[in-house]
C-alpha positions as CSV (number, residue, x, y, z in Angstrom):
1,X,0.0,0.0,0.0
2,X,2.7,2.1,0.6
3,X,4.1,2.4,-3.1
4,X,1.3,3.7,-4.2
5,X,1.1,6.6,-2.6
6,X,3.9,8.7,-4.3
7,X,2.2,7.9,-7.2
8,X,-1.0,9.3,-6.2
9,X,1.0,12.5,-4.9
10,X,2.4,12.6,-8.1
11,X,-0.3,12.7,-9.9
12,X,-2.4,15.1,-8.3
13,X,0.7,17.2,-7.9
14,X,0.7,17.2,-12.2
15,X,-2.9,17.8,-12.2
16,X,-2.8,20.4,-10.5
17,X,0.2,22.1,-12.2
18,X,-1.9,21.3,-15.6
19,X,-5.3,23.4,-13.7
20,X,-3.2,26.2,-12.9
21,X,-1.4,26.5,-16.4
22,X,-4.7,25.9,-18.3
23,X,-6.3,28.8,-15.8
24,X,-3.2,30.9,-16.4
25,X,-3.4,30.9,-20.2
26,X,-7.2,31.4,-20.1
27,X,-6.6,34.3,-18.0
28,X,-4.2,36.1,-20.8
29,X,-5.8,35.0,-24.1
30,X,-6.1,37.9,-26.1
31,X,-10.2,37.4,-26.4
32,X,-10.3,37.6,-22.3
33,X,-8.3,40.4,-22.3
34,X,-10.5,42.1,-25.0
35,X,-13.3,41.0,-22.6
36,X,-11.7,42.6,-19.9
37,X,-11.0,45.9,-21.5
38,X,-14.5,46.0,-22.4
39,X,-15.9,45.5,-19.1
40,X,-13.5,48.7,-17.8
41,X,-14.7,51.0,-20.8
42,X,-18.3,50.2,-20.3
43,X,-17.4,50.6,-16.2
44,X,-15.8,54.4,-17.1
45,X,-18.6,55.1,-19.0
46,X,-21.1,54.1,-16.3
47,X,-18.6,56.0,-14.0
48,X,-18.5,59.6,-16.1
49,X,-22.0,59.7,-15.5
50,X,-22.8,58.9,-12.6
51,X,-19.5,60.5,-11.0
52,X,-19.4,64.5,-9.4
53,X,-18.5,66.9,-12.0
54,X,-15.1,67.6,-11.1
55,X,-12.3,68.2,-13.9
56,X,-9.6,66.1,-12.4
57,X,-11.9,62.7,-12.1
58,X,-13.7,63.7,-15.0
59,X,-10.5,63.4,-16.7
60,X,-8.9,60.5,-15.6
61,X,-11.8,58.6,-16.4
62,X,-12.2,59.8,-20.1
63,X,-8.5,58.4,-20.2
64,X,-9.2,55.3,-19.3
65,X,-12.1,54.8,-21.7
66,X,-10.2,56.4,-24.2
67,X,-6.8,54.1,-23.1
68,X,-9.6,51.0,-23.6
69,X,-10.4,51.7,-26.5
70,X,-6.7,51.6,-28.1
71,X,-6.4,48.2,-25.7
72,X,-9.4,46.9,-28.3
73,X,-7.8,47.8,-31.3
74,X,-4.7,46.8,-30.5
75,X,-5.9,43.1,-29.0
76,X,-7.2,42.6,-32.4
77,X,-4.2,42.3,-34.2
78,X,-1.8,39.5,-35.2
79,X,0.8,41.7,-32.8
80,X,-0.9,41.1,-29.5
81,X,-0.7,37.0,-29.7
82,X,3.2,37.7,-30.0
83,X,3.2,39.3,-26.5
84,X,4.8,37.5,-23.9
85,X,2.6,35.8,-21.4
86,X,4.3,37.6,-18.3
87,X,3.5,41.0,-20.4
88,X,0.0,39.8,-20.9
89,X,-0.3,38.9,-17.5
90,X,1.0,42.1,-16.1
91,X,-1.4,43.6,-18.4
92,X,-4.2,41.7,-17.3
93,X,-3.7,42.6,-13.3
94,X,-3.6,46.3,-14.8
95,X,-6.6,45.8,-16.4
96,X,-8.4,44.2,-12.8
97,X,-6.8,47.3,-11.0
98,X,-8.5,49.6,-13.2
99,X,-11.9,47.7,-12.9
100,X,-11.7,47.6,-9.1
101,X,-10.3,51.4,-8.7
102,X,-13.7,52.5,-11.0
103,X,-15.9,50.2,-8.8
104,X,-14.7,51.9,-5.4
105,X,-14.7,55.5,-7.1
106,X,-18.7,54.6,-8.2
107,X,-19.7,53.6,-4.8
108,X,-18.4,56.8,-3.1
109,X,-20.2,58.9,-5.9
110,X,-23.2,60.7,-4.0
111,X,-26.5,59.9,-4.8
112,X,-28.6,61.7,-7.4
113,X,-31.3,62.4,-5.4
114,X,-32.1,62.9,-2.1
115,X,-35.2,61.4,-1.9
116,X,-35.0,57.8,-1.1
117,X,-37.3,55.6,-3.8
C-alpha cells in the first residue's frame, strides 16, 4: 500500500500544475483580455455619468475609456498574440486594478437624489 502513494501524490501534484497553467493561459488569451478591457470601458462610461462633475476625475476617467479603446484595437491584431505571457499577465492585473479602482470610485459617488425611492 505504501508504493502507491507517491504515485497518487504525483499525480495530483501534475494535475494540479496542468489546472493552474490551463487557468493561467485562459486568464491572458487575447479574447479575455478584450473582454476585460470592455468591461473597464463600459465601467468608465457608467462612472462619467454617474460621478461628481469635477475636472480632475472627469479626466482620468475619459483616459481610461479612451486608453480602452486603443487596448481593443490593439488586442485585435496579429501583434498582440506575439506578447509575452508575463506581459499579458502584467497587463491583465492592470486591467483588474482599473476595474476595481472605478468600482470603489462609483460607490463613493453621491446619490442623485435625495429622496429615497
Amino acid at each position: 500500500m505504501a508504493p502507491e502513494k507517491p504515485v497518487l501524490d504525483w499525480v495530483r501534484r501534475k494535475w494540479r500544475a496542468y489546472c493552474a497553467a490551463r487557468r493561467t493561459a485562459a486568464e491572458v488569451n487575447p479574447g479575455g483580455l478584450l473582454r476585460l478591457a470592455e468591461e473597464v470601458r463600459t465601467l468608465a462610461e457608467a462612472a462619467r455619468r454617474v460621478c461628481p462633475p469635477e475636472r480632475r476625475l472627469q479626466s482620468r476617467i475619459r483616459g481610461i475609456h479612451e486608453e480602452m479603446r486603443r487596448l481593443a484595437d490593439l488586442a485585435a491584431t496579429p501583434d498582440f498574440r506575439r506578447l509575452a505571457p508575463e506581459k499579458r499577465q502584467l497587463l491583465r492585473r492592470g486591467l483588474v486594478d482599473s476595474r476595481e479602482q472605478l468600482l470603489r470610485v462609483m460607490g463613493q459617488a453621491p446619490a442623485p437624489t435625495r429622496l429615497l425611492q
